[in-house]
N, CA, C and O atoms as a Maestro MAE file, in Angstrom:
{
 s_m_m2io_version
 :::
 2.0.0
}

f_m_ct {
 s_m_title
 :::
 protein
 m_atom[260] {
  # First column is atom index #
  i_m_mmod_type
  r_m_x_coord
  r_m_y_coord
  r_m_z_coord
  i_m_residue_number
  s_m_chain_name
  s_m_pdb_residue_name
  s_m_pdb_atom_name
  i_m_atomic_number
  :::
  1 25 -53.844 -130.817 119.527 1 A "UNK " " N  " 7
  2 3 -55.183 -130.480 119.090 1 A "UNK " " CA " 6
  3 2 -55.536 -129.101 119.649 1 A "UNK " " C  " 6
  4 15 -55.545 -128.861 120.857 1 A "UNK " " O  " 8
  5 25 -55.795 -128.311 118.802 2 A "UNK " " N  " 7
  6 3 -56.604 -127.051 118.943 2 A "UNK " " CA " 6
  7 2 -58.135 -126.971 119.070 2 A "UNK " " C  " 6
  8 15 -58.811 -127.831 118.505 2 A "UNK " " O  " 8
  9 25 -58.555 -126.271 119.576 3 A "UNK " " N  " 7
  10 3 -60.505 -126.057 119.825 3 A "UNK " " CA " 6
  11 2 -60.509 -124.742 119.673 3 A "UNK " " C  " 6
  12 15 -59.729 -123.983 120.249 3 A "UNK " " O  " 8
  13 25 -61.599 -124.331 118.703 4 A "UNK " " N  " 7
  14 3 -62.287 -122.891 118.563 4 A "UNK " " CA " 6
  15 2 -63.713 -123.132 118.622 4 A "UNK " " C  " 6
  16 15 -64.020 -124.324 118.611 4 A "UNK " " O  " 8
  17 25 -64.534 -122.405 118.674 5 A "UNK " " N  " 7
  18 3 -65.838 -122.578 118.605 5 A "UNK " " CA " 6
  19 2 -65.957 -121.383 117.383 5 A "UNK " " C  " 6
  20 15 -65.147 -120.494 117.124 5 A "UNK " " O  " 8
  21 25 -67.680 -121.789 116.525 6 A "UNK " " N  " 7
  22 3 -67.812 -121.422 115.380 6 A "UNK " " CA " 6
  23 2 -69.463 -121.515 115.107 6 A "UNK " " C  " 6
  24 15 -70.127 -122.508 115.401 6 A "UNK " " O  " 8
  25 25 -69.976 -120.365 114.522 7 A "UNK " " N  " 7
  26 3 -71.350 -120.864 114.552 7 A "UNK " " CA " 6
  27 2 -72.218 -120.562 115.517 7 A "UNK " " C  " 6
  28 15 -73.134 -121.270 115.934 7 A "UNK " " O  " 8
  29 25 -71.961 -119.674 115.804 8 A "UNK " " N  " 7
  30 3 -72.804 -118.872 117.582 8 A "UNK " " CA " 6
  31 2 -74.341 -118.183 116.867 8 A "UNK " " C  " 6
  32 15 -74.536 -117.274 116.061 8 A "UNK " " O  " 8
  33 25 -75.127 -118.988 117.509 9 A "UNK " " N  " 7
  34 3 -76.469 -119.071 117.059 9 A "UNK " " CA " 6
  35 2 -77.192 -118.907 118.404 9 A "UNK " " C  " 6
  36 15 -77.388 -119.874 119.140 9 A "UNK " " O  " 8
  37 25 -77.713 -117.242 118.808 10 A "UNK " " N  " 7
  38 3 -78.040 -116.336 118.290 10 A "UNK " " CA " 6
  39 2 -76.179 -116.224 118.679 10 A "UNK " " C  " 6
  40 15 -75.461 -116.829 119.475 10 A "UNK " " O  " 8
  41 25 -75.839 -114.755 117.306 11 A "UNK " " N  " 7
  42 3 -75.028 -114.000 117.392 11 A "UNK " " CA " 6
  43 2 -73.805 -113.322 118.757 11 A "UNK " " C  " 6
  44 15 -72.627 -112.972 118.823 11 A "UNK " " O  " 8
  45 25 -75.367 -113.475 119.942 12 A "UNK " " N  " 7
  46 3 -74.701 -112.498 120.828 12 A "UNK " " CA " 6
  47 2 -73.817 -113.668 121.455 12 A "UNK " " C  " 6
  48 15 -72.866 -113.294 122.142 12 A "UNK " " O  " 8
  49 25 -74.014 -115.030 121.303 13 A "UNK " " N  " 7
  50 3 -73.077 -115.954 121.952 13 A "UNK " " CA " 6
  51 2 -71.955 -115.877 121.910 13 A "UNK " " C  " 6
  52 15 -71.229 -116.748 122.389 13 A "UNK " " O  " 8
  53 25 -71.464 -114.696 121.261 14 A "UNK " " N  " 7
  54 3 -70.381 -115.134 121.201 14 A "UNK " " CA " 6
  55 2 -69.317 -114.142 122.572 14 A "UNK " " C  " 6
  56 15 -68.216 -114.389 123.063 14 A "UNK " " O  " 8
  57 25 -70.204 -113.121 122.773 15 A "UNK " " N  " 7
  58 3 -69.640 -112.015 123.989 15 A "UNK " " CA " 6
  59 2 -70.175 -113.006 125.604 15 A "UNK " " C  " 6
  60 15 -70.195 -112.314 126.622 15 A "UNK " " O  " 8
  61 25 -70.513 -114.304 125.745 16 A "UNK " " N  " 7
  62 3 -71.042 -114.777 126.798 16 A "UNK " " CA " 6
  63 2 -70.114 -116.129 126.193 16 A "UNK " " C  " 6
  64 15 -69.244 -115.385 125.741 16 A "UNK " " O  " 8
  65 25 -69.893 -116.730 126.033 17 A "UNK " " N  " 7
  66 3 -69.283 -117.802 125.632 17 A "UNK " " CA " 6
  67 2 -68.003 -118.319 125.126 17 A "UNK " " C  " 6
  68 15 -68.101 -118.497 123.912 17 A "UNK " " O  " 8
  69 25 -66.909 -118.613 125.550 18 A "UNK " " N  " 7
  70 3 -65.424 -118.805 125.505 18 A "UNK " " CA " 6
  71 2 -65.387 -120.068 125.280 18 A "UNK " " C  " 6
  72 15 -66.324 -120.851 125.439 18 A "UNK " " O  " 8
  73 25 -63.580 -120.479 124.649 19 A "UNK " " N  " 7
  74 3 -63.592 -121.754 124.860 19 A "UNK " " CA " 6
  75 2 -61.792 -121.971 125.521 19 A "UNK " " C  " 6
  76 15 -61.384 -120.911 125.996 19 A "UNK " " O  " 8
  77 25 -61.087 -122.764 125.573 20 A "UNK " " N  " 7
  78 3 -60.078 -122.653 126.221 20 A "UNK " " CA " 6
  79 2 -58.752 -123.596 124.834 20 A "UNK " " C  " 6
  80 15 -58.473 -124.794 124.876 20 A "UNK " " O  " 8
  81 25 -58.305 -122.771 123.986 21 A "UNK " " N  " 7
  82 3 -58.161 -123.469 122.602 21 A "UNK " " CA " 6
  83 2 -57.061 -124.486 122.651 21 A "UNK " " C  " 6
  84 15 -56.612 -124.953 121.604 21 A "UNK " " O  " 8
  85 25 -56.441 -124.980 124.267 22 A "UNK " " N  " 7
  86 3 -55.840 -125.776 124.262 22 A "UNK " " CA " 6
  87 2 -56.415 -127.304 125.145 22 A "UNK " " C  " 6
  88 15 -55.868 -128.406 125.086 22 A "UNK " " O  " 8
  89 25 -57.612 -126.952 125.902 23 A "UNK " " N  " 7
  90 3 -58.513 -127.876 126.453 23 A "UNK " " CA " 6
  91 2 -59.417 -128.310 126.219 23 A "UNK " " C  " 6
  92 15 -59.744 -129.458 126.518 23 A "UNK " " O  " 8
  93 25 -60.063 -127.522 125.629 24 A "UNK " " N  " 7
  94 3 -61.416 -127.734 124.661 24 A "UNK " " CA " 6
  95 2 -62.815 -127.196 125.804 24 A "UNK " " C  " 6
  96 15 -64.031 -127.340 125.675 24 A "UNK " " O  " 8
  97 25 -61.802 -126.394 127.164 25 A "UNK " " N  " 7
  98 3 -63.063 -126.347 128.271 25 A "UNK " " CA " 6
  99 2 -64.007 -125.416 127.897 25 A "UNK " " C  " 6
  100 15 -63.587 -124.371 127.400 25 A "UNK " " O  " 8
  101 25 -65.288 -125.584 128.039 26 A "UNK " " N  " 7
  102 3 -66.391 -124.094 127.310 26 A "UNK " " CA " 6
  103 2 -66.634 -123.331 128.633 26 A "UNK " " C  " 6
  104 15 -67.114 -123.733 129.693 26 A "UNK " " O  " 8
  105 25 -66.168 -122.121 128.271 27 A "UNK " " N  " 7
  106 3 -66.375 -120.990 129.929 27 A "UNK " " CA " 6
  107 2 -67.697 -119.968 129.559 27 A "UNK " " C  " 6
  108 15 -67.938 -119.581 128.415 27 A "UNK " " O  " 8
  109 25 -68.447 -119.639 130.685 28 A "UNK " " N  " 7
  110 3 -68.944 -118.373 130.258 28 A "UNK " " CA " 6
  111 2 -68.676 -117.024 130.683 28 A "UNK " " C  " 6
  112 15 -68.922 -116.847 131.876 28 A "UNK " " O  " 8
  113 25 -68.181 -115.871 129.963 29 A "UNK " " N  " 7
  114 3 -67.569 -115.256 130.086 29 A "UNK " " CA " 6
  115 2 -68.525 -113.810 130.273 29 A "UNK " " C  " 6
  116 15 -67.832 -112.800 130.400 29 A "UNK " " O  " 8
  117 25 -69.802 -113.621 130.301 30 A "UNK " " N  " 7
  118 3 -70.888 -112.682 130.747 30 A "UNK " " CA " 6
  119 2 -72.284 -113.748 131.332 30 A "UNK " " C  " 6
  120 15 -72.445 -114.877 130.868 30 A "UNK " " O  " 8
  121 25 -72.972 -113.302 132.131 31 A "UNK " " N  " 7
  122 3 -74.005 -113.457 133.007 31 A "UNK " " CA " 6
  123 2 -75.449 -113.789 131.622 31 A "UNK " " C  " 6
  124 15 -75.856 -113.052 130.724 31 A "UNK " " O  " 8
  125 25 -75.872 -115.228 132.038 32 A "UNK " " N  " 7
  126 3 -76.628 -115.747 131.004 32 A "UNK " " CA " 6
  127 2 -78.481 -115.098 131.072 32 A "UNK " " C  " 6
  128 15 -78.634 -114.697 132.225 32 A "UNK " " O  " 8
  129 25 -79.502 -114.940 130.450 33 A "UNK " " N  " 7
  130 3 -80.429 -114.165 131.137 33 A "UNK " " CA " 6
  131 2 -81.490 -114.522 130.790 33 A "UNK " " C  " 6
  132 15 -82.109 -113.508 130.466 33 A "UNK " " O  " 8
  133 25 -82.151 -115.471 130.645 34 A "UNK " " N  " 7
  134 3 -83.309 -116.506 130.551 34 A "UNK " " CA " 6
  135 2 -84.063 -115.672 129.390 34 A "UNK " " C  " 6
  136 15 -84.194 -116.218 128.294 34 A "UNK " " O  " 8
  137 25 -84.517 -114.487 129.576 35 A "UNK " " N  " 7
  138 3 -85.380 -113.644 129.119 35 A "UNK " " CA " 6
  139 2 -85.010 -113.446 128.209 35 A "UNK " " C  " 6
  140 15 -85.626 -113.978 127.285 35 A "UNK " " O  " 8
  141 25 -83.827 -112.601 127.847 36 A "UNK " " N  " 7
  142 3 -82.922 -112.373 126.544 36 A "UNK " " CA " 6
  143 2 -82.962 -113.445 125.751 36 A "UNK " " C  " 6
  144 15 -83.421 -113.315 124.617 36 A "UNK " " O  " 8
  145 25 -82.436 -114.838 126.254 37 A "UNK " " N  " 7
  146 3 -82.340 -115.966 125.215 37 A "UNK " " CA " 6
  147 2 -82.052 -117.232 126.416 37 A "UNK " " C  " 6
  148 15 -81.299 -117.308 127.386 37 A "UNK " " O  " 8
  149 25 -83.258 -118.329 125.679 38 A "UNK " " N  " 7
  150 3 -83.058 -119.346 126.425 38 A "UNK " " CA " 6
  151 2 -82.538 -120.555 126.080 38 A "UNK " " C  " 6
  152 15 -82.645 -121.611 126.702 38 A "UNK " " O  " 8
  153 25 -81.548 -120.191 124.296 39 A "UNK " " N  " 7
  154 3 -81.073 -121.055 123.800 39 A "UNK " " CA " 6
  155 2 -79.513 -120.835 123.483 39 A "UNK " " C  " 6
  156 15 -79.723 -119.936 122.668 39 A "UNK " " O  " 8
  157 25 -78.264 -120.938 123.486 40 A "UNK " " N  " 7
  158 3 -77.392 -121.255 122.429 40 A "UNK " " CA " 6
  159 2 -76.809 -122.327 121.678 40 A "UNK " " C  " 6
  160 15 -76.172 -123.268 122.153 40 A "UNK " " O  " 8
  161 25 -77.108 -122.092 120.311 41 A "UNK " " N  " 7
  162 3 -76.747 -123.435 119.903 41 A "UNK " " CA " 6
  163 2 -74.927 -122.857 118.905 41 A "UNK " " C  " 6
  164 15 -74.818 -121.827 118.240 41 A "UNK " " O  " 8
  165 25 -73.940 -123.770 119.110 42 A "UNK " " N  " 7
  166 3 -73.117 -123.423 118.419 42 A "UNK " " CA " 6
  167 2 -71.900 -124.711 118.260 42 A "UNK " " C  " 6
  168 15 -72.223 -125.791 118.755 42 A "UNK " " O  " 8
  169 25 -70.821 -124.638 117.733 43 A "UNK " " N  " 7
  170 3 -70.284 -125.681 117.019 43 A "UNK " " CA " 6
  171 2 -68.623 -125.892 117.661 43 A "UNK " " C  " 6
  172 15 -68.108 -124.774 117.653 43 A "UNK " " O  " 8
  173 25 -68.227 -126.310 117.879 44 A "UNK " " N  " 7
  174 3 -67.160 -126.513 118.808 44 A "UNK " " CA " 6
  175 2 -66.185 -127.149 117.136 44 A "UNK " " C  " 6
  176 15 -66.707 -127.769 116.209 44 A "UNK " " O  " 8
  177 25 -64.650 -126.701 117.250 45 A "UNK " " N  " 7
  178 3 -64.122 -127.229 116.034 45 A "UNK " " CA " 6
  179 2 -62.637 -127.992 116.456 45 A "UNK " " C  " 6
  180 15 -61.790 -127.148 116.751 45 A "UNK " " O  " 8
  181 25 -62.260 -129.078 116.527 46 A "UNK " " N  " 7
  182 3 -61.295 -129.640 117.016 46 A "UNK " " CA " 6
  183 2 -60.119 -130.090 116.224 46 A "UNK " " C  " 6
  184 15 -59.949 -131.305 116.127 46 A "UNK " " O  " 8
  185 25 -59.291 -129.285 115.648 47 A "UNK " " N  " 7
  186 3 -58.001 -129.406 114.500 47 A "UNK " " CA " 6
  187 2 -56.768 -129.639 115.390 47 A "UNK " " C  " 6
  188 15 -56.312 -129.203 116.447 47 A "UNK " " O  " 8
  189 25 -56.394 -130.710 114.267 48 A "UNK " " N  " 7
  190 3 -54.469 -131.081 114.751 48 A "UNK " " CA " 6
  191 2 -53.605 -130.446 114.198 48 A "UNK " " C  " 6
  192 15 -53.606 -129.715 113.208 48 A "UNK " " O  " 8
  193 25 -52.756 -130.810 114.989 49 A "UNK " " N  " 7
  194 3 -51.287 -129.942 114.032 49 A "UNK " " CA " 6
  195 2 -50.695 -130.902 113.124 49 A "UNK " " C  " 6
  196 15 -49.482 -130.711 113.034 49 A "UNK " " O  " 8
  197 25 -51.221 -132.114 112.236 50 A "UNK " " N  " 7
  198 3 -50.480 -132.536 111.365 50 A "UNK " " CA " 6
  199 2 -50.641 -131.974 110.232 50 A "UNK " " C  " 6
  200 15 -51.126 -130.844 110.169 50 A "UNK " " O  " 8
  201 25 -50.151 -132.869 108.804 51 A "UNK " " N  " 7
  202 3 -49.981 -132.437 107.632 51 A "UNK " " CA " 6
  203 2 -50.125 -134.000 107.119 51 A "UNK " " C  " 6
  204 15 -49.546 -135.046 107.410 51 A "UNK " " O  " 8
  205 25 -51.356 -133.579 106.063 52 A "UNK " " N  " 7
  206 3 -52.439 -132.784 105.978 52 A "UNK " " CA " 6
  207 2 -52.959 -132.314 107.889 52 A "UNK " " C  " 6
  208 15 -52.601 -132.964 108.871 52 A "UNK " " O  " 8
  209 25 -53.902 -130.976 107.921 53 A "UNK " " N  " 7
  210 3 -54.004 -130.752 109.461 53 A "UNK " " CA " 6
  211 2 -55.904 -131.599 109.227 53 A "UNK " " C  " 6
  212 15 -56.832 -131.408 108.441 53 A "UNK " " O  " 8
  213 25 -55.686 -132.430 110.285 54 A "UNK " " N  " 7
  214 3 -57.259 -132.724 110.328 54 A "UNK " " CA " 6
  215 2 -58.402 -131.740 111.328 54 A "UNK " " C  " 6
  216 15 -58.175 -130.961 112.254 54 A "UNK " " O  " 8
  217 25 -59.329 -132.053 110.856 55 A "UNK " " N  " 7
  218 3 -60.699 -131.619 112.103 55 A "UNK " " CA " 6
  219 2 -61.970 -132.124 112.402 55 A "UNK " " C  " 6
  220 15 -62.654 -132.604 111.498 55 A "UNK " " O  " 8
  221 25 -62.302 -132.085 113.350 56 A "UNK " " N  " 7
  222 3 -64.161 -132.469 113.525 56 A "UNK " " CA " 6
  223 2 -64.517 -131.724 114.302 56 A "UNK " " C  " 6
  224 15 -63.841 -131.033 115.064 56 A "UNK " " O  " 8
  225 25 -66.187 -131.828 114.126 57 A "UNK " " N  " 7
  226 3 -66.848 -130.518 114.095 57 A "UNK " " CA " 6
  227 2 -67.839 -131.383 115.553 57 A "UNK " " C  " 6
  228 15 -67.785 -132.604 115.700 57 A "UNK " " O  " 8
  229 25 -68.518 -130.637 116.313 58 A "UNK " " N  " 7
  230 3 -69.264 -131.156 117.182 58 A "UNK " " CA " 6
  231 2 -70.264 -130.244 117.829 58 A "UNK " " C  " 6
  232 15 -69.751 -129.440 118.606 58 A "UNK " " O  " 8
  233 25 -71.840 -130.157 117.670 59 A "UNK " " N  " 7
  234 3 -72.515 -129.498 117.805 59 A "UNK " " CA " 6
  235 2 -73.038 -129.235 119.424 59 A "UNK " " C  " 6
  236 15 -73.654 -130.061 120.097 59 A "UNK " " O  " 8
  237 25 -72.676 -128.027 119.808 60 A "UNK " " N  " 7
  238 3 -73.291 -127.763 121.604 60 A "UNK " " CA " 6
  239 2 -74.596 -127.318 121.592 60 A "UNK " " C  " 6
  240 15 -74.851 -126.502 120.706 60 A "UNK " " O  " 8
  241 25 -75.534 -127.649 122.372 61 A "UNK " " N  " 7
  242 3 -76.598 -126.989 122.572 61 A "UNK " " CA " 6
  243 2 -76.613 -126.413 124.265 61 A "UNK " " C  " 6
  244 15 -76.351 -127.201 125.175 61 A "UNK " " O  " 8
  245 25 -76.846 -125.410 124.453 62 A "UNK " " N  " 7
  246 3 -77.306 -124.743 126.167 62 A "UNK " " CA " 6
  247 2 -78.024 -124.383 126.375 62 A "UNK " " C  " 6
  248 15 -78.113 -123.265 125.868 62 A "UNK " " O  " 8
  249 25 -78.942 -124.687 127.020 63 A "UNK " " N  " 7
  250 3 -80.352 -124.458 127.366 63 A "UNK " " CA " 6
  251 2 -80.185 -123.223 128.790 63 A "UNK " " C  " 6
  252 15 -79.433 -123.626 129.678 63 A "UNK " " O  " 8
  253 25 -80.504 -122.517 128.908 64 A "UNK " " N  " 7
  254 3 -81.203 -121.221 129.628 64 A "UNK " " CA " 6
  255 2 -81.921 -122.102 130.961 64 A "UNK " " C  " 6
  256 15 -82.514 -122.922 130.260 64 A "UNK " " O  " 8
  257 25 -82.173 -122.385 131.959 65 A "UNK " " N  " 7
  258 3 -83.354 -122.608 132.500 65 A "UNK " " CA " 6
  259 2 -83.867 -121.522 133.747 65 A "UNK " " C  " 6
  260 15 -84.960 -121.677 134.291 65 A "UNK " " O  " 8
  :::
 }
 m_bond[259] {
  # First column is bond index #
  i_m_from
  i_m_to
  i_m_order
  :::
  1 1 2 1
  2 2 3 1
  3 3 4 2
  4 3 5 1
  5 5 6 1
  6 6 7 1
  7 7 8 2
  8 7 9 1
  9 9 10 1
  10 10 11 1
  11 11 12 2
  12 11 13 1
  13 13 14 1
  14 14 15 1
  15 15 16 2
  16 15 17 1
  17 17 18 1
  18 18 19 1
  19 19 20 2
  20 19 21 1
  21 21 22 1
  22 22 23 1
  23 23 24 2
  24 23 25 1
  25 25 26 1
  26 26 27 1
  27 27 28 2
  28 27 29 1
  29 29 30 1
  30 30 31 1
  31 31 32 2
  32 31 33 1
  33 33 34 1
  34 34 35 1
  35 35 36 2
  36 35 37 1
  37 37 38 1
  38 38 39 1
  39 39 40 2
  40 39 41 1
  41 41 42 1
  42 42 43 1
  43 43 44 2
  44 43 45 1
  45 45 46 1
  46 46 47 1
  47 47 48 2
  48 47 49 1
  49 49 50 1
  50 50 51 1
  51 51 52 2
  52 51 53 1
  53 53 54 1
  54 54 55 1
  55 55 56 2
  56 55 57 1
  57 57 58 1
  58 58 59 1
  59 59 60 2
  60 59 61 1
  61 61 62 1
  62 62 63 1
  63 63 64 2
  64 63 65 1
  65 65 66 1
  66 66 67 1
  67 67 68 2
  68 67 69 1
  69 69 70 1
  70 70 71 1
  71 71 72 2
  72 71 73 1
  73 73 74 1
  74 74 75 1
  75 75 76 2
  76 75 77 1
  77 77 78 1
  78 78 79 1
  79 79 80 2
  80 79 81 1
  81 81 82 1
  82 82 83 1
  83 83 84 2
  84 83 85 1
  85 85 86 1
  86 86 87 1
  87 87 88 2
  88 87 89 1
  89 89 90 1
  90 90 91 1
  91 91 92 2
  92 91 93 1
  93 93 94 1
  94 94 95 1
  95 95 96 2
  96 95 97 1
  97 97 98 1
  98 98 99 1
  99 99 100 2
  100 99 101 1
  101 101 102 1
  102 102 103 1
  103 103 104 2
  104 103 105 1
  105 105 106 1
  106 106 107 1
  107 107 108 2
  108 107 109 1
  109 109 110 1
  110 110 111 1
  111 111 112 2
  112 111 113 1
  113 113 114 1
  114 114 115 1
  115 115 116 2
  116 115 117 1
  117 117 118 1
  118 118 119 1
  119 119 120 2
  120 119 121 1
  121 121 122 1
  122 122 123 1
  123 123 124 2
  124 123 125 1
  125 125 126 1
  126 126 127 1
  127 127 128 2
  128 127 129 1
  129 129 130 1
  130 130 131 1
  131 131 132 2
  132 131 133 1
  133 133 134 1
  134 134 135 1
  135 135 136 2
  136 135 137 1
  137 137 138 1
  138 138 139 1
  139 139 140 2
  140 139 141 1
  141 141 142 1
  142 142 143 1
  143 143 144 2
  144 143 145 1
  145 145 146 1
  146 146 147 1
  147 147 148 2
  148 147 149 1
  149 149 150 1
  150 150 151 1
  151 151 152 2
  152 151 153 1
  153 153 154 1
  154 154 155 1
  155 155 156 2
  156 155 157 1
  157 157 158 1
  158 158 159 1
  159 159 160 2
  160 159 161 1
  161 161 162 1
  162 162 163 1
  163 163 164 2
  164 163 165 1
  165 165 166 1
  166 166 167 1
  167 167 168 2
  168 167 169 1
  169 169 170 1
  170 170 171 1
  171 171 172 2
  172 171 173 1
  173 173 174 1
  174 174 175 1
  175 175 176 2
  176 175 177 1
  177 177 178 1
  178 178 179 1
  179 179 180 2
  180 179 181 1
  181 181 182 1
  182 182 183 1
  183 183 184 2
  184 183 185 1
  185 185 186 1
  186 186 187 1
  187 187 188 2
  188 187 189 1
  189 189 190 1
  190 190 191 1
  191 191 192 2
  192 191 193 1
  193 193 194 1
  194 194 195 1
  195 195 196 2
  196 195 197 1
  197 197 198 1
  198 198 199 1
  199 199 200 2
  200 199 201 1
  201 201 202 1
  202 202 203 1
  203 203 204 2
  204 203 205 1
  205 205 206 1
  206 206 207 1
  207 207 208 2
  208 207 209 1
  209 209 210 1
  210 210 211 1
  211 211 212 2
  212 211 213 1
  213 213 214 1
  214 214 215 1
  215 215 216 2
  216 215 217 1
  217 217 218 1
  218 218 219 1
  219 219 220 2
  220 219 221 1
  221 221 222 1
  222 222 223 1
  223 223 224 2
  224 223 225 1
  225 225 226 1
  226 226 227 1
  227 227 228 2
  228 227 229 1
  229 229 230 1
  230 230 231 1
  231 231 232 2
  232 231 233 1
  233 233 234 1
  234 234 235 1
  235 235 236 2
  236 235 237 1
  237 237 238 1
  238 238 239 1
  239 239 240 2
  240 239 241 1
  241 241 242 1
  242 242 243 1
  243 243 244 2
  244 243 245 1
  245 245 246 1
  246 246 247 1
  247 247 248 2
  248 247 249 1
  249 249 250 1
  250 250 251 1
  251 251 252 2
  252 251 253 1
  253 253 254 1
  254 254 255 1
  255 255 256 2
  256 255 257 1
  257 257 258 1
  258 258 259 1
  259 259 260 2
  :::
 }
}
């Protein structure tokens, strides 16, 4: 199973937010800043290597506090 993330809502999530595409671990990869944004919402995507290849989709929310 592979993991990408998809769907980075606001946009800039995506320069602060990693994922690890063989663990599925979510890292953050720049300094988060309450002020700037106190939300990301975005979509985590979990595909196999068969044939047909399957996937499911699973929605993250991160709250700022």
């Amino acid at each position: 199973v592979t993991f990408a993330v998809t769907n980075y809502n606001p946009p800039a999530g995506k320069d602060v937010i990693s994922i690890n595409p063989k663990t599925g671990e979510i890292h953050l990869t720049g300094p988060l800043d309450f002020e700037d944004t106190n939300i990301f919402d975005f979509r985590i995507e979990a595909k196999d290597q068969g044939t047909p290849s399957l996937s499911g989709h699973s929605k993250v929310i991160l709250e700022v506090l």
